[in-house]
C-alpha positions as CSV (number, residue, x, y, z in Angstrom):
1,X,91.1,106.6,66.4
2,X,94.2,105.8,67.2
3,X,94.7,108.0,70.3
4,X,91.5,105.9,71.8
5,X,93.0,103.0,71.1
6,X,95.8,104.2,73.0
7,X,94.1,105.4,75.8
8,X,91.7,102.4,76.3
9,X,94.5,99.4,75.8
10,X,96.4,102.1,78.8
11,X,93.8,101.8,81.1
12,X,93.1,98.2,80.3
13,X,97.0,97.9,81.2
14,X,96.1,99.6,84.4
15,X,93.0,97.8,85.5
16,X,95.6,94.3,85.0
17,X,98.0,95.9,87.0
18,X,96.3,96.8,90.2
19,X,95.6,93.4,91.6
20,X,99.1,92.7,91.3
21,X,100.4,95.6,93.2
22,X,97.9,94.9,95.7
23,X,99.0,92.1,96.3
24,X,102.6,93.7,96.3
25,X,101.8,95.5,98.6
26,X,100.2,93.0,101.1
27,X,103.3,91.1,100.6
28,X,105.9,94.2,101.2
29,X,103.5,95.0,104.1
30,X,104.1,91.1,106.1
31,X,107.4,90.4,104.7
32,X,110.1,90.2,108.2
33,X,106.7,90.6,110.6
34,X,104.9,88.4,113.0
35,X,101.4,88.1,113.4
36,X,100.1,87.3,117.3
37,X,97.1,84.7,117.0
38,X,95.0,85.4,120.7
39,X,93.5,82.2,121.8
40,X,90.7,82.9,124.5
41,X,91.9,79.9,126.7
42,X,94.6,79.2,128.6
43,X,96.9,76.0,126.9
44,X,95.8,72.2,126.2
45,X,92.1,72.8,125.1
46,X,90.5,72.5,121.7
47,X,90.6,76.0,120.8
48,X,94.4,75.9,121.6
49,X,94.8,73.1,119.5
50,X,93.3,74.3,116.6
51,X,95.5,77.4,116.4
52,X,98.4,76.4,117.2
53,X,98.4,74.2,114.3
54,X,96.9,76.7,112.3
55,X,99.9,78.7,113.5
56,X,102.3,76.1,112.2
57,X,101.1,76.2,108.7
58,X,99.1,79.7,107.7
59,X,102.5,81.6,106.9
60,X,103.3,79.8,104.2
61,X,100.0,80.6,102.4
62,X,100.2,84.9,103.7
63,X,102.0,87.0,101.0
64,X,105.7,87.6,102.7
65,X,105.2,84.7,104.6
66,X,105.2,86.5,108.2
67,X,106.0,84.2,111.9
68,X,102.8,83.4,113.5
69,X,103.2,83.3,117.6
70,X,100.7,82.2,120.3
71,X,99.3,84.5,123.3
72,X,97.1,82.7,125.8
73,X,94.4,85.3,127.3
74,X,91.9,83.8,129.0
75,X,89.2,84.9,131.0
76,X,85.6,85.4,131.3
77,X,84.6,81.7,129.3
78,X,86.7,83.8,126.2
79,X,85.2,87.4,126.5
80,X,88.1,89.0,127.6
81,X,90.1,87.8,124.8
82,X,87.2,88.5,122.4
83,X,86.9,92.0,123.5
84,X,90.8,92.7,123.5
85,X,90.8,91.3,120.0
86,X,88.1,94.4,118.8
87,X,88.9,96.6,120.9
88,X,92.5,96.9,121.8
89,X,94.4,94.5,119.2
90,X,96.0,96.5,116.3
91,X,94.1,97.1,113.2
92,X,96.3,96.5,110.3
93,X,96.3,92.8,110.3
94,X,99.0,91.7,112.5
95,X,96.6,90.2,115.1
96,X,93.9,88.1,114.8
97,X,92.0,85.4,117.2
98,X,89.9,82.8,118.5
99,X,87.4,82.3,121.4
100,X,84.3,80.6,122.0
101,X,81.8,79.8,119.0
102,X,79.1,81.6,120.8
103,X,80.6,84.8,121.5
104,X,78.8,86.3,118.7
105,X,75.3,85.0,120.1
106,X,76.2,86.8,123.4
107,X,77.4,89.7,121.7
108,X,74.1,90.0,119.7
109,X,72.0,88.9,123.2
110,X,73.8,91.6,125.6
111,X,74.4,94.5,123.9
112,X,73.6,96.6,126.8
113,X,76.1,94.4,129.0
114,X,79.1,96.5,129.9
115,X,81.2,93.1,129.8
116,X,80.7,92.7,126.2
117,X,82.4,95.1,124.1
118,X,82.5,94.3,120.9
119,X,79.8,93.7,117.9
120,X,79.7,90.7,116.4
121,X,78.4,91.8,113.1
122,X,82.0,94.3,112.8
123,X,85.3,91.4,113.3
124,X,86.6,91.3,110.3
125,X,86.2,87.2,110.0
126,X,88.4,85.0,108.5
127,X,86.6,81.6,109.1
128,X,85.6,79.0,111.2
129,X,87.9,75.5,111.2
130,X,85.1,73.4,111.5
131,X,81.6,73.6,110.9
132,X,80.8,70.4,112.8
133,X,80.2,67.9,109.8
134,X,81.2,65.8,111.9
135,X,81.4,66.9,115.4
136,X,78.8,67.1,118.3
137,X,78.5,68.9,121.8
138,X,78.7,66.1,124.5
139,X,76.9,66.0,127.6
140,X,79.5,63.8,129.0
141,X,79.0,62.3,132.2
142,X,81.7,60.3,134.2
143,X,80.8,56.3,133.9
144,X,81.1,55.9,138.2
145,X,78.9,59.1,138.6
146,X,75.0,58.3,140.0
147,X,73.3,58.8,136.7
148,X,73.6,56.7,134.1
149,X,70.8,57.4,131.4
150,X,68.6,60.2,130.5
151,X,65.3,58.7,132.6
152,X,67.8,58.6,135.5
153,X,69.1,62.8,135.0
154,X,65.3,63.3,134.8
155,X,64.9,62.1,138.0
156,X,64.2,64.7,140.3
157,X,64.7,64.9,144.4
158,X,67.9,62.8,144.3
159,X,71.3,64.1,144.4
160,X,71.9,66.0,141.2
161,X,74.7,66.0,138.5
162,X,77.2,68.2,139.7
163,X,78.3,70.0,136.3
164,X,81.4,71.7,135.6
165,X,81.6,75.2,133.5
166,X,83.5,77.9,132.5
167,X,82.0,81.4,132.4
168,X,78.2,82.7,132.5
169,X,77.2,82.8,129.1
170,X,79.4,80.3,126.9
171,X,78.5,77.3,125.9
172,X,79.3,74.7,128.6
173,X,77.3,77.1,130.9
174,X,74.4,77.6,128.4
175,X,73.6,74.7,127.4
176,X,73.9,73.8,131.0
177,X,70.8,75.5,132.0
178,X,69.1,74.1,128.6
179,X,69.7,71.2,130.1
180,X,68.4,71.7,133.5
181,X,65.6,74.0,132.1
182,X,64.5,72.6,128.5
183,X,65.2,69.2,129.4
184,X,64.0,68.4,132.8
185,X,67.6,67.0,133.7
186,X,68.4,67.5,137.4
187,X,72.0,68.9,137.9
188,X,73.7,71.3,139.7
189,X,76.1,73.6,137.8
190,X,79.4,74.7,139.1
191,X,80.9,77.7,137.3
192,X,84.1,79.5,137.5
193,X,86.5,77.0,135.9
194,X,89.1,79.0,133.6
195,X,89.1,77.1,130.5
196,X,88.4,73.5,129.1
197,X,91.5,72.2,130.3
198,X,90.5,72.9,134.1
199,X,87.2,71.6,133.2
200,X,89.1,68.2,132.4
201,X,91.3,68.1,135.4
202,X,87.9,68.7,137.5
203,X,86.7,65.7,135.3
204,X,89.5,63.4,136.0
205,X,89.5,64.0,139.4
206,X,85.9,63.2,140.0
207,X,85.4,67.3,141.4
208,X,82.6,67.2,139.1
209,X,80.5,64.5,137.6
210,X,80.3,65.9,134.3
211,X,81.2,69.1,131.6
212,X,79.9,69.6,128.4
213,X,82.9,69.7,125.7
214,X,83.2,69.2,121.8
215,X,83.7,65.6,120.6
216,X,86.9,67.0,118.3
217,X,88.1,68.6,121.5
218,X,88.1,65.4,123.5
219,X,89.2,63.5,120.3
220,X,92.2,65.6,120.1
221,X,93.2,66.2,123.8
222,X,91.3,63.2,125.9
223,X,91.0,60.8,123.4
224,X,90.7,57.4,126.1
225,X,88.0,59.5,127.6
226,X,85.7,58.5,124.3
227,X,86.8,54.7,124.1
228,X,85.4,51.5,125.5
229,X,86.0,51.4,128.9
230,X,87.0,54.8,128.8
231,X,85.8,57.5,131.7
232,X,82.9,59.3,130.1
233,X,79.7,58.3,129.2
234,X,78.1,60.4,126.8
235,X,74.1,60.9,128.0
236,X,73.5,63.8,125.1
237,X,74.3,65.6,122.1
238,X,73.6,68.9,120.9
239,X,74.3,70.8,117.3
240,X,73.1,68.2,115.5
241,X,69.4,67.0,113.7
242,X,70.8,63.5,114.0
243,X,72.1,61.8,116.5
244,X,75.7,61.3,116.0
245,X,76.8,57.6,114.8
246,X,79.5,57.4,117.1
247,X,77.1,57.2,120.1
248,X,73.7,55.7,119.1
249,X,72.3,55.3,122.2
250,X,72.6,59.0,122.7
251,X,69.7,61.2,122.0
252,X,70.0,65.0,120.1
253,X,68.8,68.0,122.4
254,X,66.2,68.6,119.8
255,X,64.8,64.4,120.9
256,X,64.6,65.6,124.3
257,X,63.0,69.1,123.8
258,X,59.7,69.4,126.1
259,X,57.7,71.4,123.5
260,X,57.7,72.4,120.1
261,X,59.2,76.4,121.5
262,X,61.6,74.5,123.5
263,X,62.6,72.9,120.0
264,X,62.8,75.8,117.9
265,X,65.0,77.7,120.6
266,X,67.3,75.5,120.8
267,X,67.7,74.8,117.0
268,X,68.5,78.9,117.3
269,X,71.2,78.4,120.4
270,X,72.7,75.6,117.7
271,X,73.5,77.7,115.2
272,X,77.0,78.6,116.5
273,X,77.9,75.2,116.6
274,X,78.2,75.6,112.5
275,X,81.3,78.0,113.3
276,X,82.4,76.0,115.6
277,X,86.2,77.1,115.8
278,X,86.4,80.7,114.9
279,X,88.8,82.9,113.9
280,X,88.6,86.9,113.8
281,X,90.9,89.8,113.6
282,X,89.4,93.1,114.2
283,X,87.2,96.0,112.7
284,X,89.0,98.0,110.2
285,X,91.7,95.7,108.6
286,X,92.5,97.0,105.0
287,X,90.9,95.2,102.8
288,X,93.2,93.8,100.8
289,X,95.0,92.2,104.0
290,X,91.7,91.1,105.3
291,X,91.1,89.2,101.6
292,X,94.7,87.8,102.1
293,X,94.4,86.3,105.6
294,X,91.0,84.6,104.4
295,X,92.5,83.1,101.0
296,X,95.6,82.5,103.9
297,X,93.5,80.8,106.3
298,X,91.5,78.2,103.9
299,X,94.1,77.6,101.9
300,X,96.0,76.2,105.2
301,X,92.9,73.7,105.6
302,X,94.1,71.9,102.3
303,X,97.4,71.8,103.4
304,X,98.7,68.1,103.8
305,X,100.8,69.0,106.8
306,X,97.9,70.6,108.5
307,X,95.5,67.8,106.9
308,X,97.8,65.4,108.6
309,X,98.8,66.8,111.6
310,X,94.3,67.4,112.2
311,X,94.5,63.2,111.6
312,X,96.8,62.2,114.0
313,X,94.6,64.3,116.6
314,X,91.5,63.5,116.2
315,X,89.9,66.8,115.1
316,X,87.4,67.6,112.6
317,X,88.2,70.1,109.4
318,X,85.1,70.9,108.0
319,X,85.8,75.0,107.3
320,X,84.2,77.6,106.0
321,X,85.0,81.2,105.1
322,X,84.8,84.6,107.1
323,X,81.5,85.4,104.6
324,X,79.8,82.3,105.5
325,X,80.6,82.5,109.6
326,X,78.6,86.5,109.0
327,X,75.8,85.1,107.1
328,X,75.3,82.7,110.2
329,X,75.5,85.3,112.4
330,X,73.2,87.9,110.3
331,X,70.7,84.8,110.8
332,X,71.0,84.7,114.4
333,X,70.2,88.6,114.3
334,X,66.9,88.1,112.3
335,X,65.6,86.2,114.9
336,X,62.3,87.2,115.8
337,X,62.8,89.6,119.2
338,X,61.1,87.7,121.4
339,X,62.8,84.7,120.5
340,X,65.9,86.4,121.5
341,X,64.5,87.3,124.8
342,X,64.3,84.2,125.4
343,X,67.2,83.1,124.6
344,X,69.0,85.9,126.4
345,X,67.4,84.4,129.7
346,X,69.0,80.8,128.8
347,X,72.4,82.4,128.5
348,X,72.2,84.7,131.5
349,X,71.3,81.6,133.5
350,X,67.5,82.5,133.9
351,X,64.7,80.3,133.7
């Protein structure tokens, strides 16, 4: 009897002990390193601003309390950072990222596209920032431009909005040619831009008459933009079953939908506003590192600093975790195929 007893309160010591020395040894692991954080754009967008103050605070909340640096990659509207990150980045948690919230829609849409090297389903996911509780995608159109209302952009055989994007495929480009295609507004789109913060200068300048860009991202880098008086005049929203409070007058996507397929698609194309500023490091990161850098990363959220530093710029924190971003991604994938198909022709730029 005695001898069990022995034996069972040994491996009940041994079951106690094994979280703590994993998490020993995720803390002996990070202790004197530096993580590199890839942000798919160049410097001075939303994307950029979100990570670089998650930079500023994560370490504090990772076991050994490693350095977190910045490295700008940008390129293709984010894919070349989101493919570096899966492909090329290193796999034991020292590198993570962020790019565009509907990279994993592309990913899922173009598998047999060369350009797009990575599966979705695989990052290893630590969370999304914002899950826009409070946010919206803006159609914003400058206030001296032609158009002023929707009945005008539906006008067709006058000179059409001139519409800035990034890269084929993202979502200033898709939601471009939802625009043009779903909702009967006449524009012409001009892609090729490098990253939001080009997009803004083109803005500004009055190169193009309008971009489409997240309300947080204007709140926290072009915040006169959104005021009275200011340049923009917001004509839409999209990722949102409401129209946003902020701008009344401005109907949802979803409003403006011709049909009730129309409708449904673009409720599917919305879904990656839910993870709207996503973070992933890449396939294969030990487990116990991967569990750390999620705990790390939503623990940050609550952080007063960060809490404080998001409210002084304007930017929504709404997060949720890396299992919640792949269950909103495993929805996208159940969508029925020729769904898909059709949405693959949206992002591709097709009719």
């Amino acid at each position: 009897m005695q001898v069990r007893w022995a034996a069972a309160l040994s491996a009940a010591i041994v079951m106690l002990a094994a979280p703590q020395a994993r998490a020993d040894a995720v803390e002996d692991f990070y202790k004197g390193k530096q993580i590199t954080l890839i942000v798919s754009y160049g410097p001075g967008g939303g994307y950029d601003v979100y990570a670089r103050v998650l930079a500023r605070y994560m370490p504090k909340y990772i076991p050994g309390n490693p350095s977190i640096v910045i490295q700008n990659m940008p390129g293709a509207g984010s894919l070349r950072g989101a493919n570096y990150i899966y492909n090329a980045a290193p796999k034991d948690g020292t590198t993570f990222g962020t790019f565009a919230r509907n990279i994993p829609l592309v990913g899922l849409l173009q598998k047999t596209n060369q350009n797009v090297q990575f599966d979705p389903l695989k990052f290893t996911w630590l969370g999304s920032s914002a899950s826009f509780a409070d946010d919206a995608y803006l159609l914003m159109v400058r206030k001296d431009a032609p158009v002023k209302s929707v009945e005008e952009a539906r006008k067709q055989g006058g000179a059409p909005i001139v519409l800035g994007t990034t890269a084929e495929g993202v979502s200033s480009d898709a939601m471009g040619v939802v625009e043009r295609d779903m909702l009967g507004f006449n524009l012409k789109q001009v892609p090729g831009y490098t990253d939001g913060a080009a997009l803004n200068l083109a803005f500004e300048r009055g190169e193009i008459d309008a971009r489409n860009v997240g309300l947080s991202s204007i709140r926290s880098t072009k915040p006169d933009w959104v005021k009275p008086g200011g340049l923009g005049n917001v004509l839409a929203v999209f990722g949102r079953a409401t129209r946003h409070r902020d701008f009344p007058n401005a109907p949802t996507a979803r409003e403006l939908a011709k049909n009730d397929r129309d409708r449904n698609l673009i409720e599917i194309l919305e879904i990656p506003y839910a993870l709207s500023r996503p973070f992933a490091a890449p396939p294969g990161v030990p487990e116990d590192r991967a569990k750390a850098l999620v705990k790390a990363f939503m623990e940050t959220h609550k952080d007063p600093g960060y809490l404080e530093e998001a409210k002084k710029g304007n930017f929504d924190v709404s997060p949720i975790d890396g299992a919640d971003v792949l269950r909103l991604i495993q929805q996208i994938a159940k969508t029925p195929e020729d769904q898909l198909k059709s949405i693959e022709k949206l992002v591709e730029g097709g009719g």
